[in-house]
PyMOL CGO cylinders between C-alpha atoms (Angstrom):
from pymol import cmd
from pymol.cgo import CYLINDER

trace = [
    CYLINDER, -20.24, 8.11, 9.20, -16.74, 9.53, 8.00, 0.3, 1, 1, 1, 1, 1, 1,
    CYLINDER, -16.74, 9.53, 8.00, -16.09, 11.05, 11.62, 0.3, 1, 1, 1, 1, 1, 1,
    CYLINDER, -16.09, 11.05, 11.62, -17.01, 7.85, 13.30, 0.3, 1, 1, 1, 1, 1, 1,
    CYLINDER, -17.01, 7.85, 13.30, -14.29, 5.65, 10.57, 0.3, 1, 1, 1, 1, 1, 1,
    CYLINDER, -14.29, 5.65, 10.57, -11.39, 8.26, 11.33, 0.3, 1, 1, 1, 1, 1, 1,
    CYLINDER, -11.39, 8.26, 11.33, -10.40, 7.67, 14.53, 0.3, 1, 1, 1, 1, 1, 1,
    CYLINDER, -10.40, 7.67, 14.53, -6.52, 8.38, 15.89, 0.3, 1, 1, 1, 1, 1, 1,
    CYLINDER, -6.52, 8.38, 15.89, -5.86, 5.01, 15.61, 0.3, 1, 1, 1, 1, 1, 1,
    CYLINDER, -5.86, 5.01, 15.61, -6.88, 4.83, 11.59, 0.3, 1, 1, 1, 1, 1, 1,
    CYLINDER, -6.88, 4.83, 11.59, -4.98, 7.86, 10.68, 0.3, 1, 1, 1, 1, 1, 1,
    CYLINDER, -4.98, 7.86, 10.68, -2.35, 6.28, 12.13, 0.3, 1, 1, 1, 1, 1, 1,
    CYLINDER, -2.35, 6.28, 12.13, -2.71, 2.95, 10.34, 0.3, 1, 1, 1, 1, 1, 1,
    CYLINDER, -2.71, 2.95, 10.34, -3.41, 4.93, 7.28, 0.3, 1, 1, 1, 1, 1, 1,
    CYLINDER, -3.41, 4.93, 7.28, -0.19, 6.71, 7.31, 0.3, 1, 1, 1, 1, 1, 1,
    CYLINDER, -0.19, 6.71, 7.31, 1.32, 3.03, 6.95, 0.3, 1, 1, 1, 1, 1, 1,
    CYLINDER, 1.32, 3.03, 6.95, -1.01, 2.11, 4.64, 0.3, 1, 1, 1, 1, 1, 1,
    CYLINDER, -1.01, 2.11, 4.64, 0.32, 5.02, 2.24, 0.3, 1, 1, 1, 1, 1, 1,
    CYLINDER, 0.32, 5.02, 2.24, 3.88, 4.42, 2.89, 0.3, 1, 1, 1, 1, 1, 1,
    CYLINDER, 3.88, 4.42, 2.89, 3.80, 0.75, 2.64, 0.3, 1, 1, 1, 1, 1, 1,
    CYLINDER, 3.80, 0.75, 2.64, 1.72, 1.21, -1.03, 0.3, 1, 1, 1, 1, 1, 1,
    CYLINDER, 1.72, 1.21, -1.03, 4.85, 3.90, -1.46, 0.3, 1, 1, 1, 1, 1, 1,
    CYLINDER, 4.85, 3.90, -1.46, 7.78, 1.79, -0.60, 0.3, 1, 1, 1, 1, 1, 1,
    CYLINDER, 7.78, 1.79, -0.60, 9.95, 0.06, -3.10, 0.3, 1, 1, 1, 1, 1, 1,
    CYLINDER, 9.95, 0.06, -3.10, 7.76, -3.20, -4.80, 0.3, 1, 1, 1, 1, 1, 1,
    CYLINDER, 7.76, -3.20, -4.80, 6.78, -4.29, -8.33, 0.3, 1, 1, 1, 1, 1, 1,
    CYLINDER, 6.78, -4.29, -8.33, 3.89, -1.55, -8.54, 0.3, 1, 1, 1, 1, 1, 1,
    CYLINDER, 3.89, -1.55, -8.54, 5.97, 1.88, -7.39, 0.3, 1, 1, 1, 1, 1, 1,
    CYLINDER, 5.97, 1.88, -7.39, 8.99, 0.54, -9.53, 0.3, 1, 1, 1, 1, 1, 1,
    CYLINDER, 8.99, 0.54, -9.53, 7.05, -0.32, -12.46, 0.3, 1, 1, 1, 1, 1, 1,
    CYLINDER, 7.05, -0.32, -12.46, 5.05, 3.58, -12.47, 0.3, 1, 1, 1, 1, 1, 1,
    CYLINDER, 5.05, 3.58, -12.47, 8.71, 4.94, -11.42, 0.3, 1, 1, 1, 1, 1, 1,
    CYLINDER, 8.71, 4.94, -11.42, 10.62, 3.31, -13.97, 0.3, 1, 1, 1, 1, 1, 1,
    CYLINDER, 10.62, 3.31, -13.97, 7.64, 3.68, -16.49, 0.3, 1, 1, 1, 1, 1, 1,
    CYLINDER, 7.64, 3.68, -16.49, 7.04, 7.42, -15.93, 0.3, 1, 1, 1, 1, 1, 1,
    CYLINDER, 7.04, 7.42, -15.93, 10.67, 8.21, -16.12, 0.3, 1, 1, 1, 1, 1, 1,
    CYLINDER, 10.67, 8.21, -16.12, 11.91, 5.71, -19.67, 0.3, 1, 1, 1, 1, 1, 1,
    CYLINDER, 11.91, 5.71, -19.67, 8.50, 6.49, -21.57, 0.3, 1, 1, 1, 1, 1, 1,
    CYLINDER, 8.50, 6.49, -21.57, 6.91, 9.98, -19.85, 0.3, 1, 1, 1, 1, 1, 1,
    CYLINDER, 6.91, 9.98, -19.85, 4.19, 11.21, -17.50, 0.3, 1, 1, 1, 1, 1, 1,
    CYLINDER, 4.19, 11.21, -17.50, 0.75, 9.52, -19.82, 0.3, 1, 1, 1, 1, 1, 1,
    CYLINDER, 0.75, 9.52, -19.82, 2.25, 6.01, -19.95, 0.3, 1, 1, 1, 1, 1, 1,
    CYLINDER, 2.25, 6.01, -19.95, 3.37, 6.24, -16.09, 0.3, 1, 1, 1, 1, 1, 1,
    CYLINDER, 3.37, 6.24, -16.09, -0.16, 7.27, -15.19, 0.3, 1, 1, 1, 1, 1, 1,
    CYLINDER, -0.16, 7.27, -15.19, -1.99, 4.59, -17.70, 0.3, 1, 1, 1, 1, 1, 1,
    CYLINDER, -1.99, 4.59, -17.70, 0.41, 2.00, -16.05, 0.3, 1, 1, 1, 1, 1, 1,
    CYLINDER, 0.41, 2.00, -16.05, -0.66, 3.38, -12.57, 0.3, 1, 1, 1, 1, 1, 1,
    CYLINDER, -0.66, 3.38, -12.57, -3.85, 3.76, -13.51, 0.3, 1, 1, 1, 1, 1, 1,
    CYLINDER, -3.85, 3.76, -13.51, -3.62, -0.38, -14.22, 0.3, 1, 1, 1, 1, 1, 1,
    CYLINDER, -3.62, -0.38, -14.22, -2.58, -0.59, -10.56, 0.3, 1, 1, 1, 1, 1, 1,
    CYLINDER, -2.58, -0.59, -10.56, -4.88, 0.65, -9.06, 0.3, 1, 1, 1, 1, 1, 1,
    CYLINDER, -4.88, 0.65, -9.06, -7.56, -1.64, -11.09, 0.3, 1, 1, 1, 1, 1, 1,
    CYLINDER, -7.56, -1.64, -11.09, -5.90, -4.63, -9.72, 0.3, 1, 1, 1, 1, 1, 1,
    CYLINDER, -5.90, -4.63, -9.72, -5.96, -2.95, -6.28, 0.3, 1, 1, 1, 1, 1, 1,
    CYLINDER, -5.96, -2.95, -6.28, -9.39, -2.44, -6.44, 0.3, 1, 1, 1, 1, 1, 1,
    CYLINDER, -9.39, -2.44, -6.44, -10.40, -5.99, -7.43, 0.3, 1, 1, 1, 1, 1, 1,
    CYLINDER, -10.40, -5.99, -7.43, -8.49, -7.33, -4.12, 0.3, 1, 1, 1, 1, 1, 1,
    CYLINDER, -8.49, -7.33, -4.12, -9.67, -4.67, -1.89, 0.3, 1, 1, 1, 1, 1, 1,
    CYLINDER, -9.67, -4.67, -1.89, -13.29, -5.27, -3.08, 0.3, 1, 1, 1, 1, 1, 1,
    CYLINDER, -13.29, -5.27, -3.08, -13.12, -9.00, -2.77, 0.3, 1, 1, 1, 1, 1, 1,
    CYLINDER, -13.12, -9.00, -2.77, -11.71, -8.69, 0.76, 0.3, 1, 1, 1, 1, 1, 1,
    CYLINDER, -11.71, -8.69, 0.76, -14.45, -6.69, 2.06, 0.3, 1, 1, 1, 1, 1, 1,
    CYLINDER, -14.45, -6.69, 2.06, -17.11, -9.12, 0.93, 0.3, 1, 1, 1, 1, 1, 1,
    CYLINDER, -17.11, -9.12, 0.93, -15.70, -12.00, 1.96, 0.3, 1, 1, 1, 1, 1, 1,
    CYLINDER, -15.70, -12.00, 1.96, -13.93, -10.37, 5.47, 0.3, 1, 1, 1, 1, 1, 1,
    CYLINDER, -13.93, -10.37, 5.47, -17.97, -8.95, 6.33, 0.3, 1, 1, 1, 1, 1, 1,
    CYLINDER, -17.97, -8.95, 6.33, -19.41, -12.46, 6.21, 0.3, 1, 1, 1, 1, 1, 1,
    CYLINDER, -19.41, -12.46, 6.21, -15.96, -14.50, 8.06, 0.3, 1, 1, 1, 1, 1, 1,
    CYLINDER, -15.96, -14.50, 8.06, -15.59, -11.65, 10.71, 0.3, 1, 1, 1, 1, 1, 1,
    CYLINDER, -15.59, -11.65, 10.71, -19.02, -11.56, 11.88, 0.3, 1, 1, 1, 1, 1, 1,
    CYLINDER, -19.02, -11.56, 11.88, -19.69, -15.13, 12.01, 0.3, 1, 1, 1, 1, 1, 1,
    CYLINDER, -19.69, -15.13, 12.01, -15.73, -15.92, 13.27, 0.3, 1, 1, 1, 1, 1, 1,
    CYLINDER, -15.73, -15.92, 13.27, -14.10, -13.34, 15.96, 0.3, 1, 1, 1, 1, 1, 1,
    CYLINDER, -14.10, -13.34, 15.96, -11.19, -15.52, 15.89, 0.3, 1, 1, 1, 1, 1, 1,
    CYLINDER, -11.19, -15.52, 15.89, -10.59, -14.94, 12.22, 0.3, 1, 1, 1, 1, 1, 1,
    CYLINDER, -10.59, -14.94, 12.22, -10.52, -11.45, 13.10, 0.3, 1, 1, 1, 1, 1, 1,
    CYLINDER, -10.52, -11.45, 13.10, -7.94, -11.62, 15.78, 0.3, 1, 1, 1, 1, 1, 1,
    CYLINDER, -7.94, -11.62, 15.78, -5.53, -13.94, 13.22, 0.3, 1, 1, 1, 1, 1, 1,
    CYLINDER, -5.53, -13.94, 13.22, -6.03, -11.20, 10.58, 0.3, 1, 1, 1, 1, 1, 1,
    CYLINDER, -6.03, -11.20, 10.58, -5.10, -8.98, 12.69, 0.3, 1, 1, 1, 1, 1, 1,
    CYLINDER, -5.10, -8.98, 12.69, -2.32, -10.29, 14.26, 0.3, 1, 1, 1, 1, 1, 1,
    CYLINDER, -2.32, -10.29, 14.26, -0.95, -11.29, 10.61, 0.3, 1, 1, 1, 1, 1, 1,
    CYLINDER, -0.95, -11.29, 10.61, -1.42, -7.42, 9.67, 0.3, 1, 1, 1, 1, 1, 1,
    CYLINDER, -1.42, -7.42, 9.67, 0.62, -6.40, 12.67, 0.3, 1, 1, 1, 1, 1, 1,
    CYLINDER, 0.62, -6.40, 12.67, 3.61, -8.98, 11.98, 0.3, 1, 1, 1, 1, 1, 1,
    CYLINDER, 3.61, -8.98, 11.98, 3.58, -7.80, 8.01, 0.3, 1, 1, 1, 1, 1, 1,
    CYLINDER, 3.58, -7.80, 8.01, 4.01, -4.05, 9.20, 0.3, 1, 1, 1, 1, 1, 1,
    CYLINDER, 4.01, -4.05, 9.20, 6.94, -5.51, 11.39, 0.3, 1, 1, 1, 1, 1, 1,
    CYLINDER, 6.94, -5.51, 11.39, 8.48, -7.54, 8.46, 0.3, 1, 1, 1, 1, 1, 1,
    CYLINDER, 8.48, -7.54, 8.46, 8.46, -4.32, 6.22, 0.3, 1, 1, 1, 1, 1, 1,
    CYLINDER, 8.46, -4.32, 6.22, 9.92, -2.16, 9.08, 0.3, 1, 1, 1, 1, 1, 1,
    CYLINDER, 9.92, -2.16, 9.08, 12.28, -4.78, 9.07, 0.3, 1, 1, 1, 1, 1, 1,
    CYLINDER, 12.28, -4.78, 9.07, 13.22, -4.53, 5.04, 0.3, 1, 1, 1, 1, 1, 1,
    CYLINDER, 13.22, -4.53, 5.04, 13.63, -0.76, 5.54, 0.3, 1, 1, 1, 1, 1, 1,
    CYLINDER, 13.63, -0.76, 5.54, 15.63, -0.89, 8.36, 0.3, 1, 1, 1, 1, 1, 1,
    CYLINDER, 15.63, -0.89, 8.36, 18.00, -3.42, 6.34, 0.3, 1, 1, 1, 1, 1, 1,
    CYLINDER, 18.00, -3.42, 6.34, 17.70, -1.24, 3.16, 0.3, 1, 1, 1, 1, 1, 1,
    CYLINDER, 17.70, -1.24, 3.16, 19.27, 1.86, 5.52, 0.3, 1, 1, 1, 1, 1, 1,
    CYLINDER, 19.27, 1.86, 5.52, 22.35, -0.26, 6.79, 0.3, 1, 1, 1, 1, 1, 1,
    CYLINDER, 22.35, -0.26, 6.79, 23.31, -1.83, 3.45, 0.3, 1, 1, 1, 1, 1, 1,
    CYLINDER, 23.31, -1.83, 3.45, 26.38, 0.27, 2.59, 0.3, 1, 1, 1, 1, 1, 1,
    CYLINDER, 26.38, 0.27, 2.59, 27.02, 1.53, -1.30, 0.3, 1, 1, 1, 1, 1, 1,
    CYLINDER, 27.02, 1.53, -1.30, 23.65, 0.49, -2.20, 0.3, 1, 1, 1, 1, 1, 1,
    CYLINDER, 23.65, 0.49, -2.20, 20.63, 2.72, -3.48, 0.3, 1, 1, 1, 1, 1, 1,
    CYLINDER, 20.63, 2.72, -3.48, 17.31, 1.97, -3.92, 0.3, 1, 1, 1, 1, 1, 1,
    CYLINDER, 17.31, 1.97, -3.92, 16.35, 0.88, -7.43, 0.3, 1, 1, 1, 1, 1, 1,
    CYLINDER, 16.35, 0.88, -7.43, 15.35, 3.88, -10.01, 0.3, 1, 1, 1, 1, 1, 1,
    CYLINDER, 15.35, 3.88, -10.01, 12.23, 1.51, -11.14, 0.3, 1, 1, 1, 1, 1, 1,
    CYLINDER, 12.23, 1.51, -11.14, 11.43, -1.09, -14.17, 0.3, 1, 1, 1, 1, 1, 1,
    CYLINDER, 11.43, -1.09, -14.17, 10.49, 0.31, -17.35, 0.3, 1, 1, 1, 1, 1, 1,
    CYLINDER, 10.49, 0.31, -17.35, 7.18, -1.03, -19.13, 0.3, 1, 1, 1, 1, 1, 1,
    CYLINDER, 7.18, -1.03, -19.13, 6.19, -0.11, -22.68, 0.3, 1, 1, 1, 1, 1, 1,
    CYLINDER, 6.19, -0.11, -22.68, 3.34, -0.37, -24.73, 0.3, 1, 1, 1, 1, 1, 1,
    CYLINDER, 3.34, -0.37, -24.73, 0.28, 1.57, -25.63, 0.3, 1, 1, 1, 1, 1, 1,
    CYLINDER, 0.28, 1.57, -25.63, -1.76, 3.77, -23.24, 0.3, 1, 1, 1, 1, 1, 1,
    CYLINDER, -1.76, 3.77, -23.24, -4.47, 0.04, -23.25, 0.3, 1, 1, 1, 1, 1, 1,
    CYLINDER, -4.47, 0.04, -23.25, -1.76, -2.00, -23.05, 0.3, 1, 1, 1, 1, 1, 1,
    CYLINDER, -1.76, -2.00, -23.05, 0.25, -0.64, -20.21, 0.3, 1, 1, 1, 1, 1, 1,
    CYLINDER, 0.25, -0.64, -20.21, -3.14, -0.34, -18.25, 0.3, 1, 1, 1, 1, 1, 1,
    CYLINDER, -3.14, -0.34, -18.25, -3.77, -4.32, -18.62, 0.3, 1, 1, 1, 1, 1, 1,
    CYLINDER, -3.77, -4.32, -18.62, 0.49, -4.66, -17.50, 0.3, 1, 1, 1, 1, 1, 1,
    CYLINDER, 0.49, -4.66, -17.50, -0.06, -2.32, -14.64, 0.3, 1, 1, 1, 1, 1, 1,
    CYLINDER, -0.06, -2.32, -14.64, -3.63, -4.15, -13.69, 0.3, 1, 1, 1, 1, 1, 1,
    CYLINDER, -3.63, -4.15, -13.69, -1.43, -7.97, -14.29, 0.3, 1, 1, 1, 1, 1, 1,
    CYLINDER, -1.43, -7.97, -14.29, 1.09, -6.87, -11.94, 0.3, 1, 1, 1, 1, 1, 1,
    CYLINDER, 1.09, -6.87, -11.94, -0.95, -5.73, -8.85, 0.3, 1, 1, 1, 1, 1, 1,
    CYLINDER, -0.95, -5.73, -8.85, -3.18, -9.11, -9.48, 0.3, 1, 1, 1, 1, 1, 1,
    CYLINDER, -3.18, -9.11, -9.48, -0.58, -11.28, -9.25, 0.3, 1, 1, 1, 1, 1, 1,
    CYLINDER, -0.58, -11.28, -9.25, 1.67, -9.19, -5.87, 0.3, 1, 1, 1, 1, 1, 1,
    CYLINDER, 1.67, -9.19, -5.87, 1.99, -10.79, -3.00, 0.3, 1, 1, 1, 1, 1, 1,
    CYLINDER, 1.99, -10.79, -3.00, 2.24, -7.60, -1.25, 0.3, 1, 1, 1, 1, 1, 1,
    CYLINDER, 2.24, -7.60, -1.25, -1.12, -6.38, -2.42, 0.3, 1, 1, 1, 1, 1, 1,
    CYLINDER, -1.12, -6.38, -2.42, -3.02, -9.83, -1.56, 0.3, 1, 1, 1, 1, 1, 1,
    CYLINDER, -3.02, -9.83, -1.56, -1.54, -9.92, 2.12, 0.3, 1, 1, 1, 1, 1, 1,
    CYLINDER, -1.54, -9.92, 2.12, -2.01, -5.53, 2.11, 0.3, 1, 1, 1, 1, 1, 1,
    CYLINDER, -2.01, -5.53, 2.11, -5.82, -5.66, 1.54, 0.3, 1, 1, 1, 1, 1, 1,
    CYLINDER, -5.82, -5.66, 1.54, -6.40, -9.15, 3.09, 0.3, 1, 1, 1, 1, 1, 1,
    CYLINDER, -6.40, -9.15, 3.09, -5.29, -8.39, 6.69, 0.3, 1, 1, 1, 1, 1, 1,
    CYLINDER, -5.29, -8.39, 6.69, -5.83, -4.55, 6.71, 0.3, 1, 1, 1, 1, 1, 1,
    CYLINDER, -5.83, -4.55, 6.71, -9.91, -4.75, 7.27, 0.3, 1, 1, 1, 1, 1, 1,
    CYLINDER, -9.91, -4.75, 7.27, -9.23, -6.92, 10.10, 0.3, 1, 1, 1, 1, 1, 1,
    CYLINDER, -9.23, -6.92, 10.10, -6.13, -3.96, 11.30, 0.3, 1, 1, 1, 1, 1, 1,
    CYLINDER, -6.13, -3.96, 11.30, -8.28, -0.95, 11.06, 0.3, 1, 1, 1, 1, 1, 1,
    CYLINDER, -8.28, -0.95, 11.06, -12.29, -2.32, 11.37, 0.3, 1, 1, 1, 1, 1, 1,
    CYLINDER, -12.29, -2.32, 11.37, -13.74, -4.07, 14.81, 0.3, 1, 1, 1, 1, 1, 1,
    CYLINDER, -13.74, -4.07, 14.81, -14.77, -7.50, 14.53, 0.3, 1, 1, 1, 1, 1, 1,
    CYLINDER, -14.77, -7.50, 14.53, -18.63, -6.85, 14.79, 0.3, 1, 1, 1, 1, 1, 1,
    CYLINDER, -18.63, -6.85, 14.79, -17.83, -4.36, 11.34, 0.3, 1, 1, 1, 1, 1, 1,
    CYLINDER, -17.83, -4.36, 11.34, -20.68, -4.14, 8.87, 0.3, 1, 1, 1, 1, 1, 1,
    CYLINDER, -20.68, -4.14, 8.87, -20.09, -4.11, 5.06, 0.3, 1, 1, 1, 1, 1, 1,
    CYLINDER, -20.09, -4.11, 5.06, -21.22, -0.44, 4.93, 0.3, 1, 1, 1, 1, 1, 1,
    CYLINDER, -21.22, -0.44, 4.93, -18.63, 0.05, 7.54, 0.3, 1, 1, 1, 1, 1, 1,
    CYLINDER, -18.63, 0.05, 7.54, -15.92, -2.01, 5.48, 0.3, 1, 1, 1, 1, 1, 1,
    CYLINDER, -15.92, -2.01, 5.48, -16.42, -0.30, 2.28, 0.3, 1, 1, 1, 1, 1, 1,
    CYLINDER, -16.42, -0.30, 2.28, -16.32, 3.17, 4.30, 0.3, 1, 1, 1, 1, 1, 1,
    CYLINDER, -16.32, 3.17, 4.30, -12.58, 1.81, 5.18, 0.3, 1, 1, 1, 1, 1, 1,
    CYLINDER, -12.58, 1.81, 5.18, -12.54, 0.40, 1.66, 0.3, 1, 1, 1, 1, 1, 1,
    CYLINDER, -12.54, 0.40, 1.66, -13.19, 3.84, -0.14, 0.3, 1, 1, 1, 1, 1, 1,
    CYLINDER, -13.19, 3.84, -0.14, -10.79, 5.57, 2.18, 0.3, 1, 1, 1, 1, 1, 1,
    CYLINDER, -10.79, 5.57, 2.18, -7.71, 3.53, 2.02, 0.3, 1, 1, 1, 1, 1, 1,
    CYLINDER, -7.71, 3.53, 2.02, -8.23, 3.12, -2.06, 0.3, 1, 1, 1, 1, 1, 1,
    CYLINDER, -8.23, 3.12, -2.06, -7.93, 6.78, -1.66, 0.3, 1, 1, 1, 1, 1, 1,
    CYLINDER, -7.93, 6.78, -1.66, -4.79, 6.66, -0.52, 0.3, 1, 1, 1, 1, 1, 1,
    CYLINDER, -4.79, 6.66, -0.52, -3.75, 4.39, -2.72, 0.3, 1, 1, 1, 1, 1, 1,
    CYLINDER, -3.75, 4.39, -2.72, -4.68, 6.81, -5.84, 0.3, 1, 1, 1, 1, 1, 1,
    CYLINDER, -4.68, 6.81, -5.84, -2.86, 9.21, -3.90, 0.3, 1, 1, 1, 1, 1, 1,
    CYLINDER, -2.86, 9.21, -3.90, 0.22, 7.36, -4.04, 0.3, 1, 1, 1, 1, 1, 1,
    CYLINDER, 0.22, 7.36, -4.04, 0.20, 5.12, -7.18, 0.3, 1, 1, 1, 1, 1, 1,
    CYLINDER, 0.20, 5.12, -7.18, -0.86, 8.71, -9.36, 0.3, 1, 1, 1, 1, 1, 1,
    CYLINDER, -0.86, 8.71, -9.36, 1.73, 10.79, -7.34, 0.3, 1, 1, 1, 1, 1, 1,
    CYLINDER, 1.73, 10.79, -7.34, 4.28, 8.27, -8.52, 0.3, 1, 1, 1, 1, 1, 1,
    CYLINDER, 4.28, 8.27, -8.52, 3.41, 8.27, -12.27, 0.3, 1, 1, 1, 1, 1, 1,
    CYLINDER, 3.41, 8.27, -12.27, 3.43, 12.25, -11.97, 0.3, 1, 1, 1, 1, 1, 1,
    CYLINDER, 3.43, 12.25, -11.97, 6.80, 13.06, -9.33, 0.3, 1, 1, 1, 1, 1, 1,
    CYLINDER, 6.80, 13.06, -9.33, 8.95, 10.56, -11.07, 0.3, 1, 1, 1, 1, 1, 1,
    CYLINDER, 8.95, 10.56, -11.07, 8.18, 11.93, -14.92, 0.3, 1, 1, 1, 1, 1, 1,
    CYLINDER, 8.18, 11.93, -14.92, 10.11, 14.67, -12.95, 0.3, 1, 1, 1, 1, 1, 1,
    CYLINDER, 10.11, 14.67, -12.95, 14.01, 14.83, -13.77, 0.3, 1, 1, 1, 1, 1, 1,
    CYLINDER, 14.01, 14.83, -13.77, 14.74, 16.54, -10.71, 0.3, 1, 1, 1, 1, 1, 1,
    CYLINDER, 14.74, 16.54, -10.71, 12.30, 14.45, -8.07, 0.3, 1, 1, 1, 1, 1, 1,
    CYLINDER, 12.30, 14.45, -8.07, 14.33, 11.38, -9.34, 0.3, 1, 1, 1, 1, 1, 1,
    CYLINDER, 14.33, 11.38, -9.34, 17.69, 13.21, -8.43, 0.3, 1, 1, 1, 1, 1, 1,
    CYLINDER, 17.69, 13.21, -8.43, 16.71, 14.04, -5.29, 0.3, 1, 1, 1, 1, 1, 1,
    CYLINDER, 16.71, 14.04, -5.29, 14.61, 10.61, -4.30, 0.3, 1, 1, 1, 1, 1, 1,
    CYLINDER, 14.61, 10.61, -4.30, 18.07, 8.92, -4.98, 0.3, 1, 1, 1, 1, 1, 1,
    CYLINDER, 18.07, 8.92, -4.98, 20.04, 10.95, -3.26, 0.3, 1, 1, 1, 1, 1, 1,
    CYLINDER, 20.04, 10.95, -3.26, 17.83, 10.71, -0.29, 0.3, 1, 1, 1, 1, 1, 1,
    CYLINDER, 17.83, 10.71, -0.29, 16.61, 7.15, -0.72, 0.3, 1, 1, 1, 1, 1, 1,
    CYLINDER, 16.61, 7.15, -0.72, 18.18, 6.22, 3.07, 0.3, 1, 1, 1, 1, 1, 1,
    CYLINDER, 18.18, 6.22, 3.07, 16.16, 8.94, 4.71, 0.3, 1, 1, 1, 1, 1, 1,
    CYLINDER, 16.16, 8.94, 4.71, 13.20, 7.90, 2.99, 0.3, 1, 1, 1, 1, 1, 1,
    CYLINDER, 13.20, 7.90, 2.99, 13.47, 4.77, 4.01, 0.3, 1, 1, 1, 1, 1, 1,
    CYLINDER, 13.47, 4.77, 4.01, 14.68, 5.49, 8.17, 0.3, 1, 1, 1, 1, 1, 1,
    CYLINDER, 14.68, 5.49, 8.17, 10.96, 7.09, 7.99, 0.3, 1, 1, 1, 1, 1, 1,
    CYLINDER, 10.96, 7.09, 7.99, 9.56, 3.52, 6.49, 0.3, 1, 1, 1, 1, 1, 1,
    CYLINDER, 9.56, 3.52, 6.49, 10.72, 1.40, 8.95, 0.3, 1, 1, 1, 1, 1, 1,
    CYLINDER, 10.72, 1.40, 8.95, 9.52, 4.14, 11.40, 0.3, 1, 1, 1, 1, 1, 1,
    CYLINDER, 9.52, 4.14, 11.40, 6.05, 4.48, 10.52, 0.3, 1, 1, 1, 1, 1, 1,
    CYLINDER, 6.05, 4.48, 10.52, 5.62, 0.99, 9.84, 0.3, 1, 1, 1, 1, 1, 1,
    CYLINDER, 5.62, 0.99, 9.84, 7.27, -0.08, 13.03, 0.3, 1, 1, 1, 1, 1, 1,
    CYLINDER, 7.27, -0.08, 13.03, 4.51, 2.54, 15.28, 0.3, 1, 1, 1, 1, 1, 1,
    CYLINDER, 4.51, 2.54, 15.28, 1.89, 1.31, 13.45, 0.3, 1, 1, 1, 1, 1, 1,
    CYLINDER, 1.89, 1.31, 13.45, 2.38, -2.38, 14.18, 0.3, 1, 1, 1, 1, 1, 1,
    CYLINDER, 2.38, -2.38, 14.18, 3.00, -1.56, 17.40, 0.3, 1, 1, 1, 1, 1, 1,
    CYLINDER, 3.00, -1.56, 17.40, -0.51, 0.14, 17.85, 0.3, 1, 1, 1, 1, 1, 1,
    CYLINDER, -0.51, 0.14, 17.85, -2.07, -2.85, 16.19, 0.3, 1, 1, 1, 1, 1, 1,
    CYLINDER, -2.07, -2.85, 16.19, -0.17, -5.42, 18.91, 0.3, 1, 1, 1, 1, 1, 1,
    CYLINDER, -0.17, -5.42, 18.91, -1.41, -3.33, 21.79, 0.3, 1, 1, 1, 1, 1, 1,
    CYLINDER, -1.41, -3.33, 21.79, -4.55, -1.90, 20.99, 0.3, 1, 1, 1, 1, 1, 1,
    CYLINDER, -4.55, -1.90, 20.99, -7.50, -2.73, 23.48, 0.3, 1, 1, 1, 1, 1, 1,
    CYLINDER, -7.50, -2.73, 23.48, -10.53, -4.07, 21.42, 0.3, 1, 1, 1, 1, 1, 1,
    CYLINDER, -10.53, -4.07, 21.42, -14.09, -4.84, 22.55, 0.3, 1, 1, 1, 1, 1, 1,
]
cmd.load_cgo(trace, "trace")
């Protein structure tokens, strides 16, 4: 089943996936800021928080995207369409970040609190992002056909929340790092010139792509 979900197409869609879950928003500047002002365990209890909150809107999209896409192909196509322009919009943001002279990209927020309570602030924040409810609410309808099964959805599900721990964690641990932090903000243009790339392919795929 894995060999029939990754498909050029997905990997491509999942490379946007990870860098839009890595670009700057309230989740990757709360673990950043988190992980550098109060050390490595409360930037991964924080992240771990995320990624509870991530999982409760990727979860509920499935089940409700199964039942709408196979009774609505029209939904589908809207999703999808919605998916594609969000990829453009961040593109967009990136591409403004890189032109804005003098600026850098923020060093993060800090949270505090116990290892409990900076896992409920992490969890809060990703509940209540914008960027996460569009994220998981379009991205079924981006990467599955409209005739997709909920085995077949939480297949995408379990991949893409894999990514996701890959990049919330990787946060919490690279920026407890003195040195990643120096060289992330020295190179915060670059970083972003391969955003608005990435995103920019992938919503190009998505506007293109021939479905059946």
């Amino acid at each position: 089943m894995i060999t029939e979900l990754i498909t050029p197409e997905f990997v491509a869609i999942w490379i946007a996936w990870l860098l839009g879950g890595g670009s700057p928003g309230p989740a990757t500047m709360g673990i950043a800021g988190t992980a550098m002002a109060e050390g490595r365990r409360s930037g991964l209890a924080f992240a771990l928080g995320i990624l509870a909150g991530s999982a409760g809107w990727g979860i509920a999209a499935a089940l409700g995207l199964s039942a709408i896409m196979l009774a609505n192909v029209w939904v589908f196509e809207t999703m999808r369409y919605v998916g594609a322009a969000y990829l453009s919009w961040l593109a967009f943001k990136a591409l403004k970040r890189v032109m804005a002279k003098g600026t850098l990209t923020a060093a993060g927020t800090p949270f505090q609190g116990s290892f409990g309570v900076l896992f409920a602030k992490g969890a809060a924040v990703h509940v209540t992002n914008p960027k996460a409810i569009l994220g998981w609410g379009s991205i079924y309808a981006i990467v599955a056909p409209a005739t997709a099964t909920p085995t077949i959805l939480f297949g995408y599900f379990g991949l893409l929340y894999a990514g996701s721990a890959l990049v919330f964690l990787g946060y919490a641990l690279l920026f407890s790092s003195e040195r990643v932090v120096r060289g992330y903000r020295r190179a915060s243009r670059l970083f972003d010139l391969g955003f608005a790339g990435f995103f920019g392919f992938a919503a190009f795929k998505i506007f293109t792509a021939r479905l059946q």
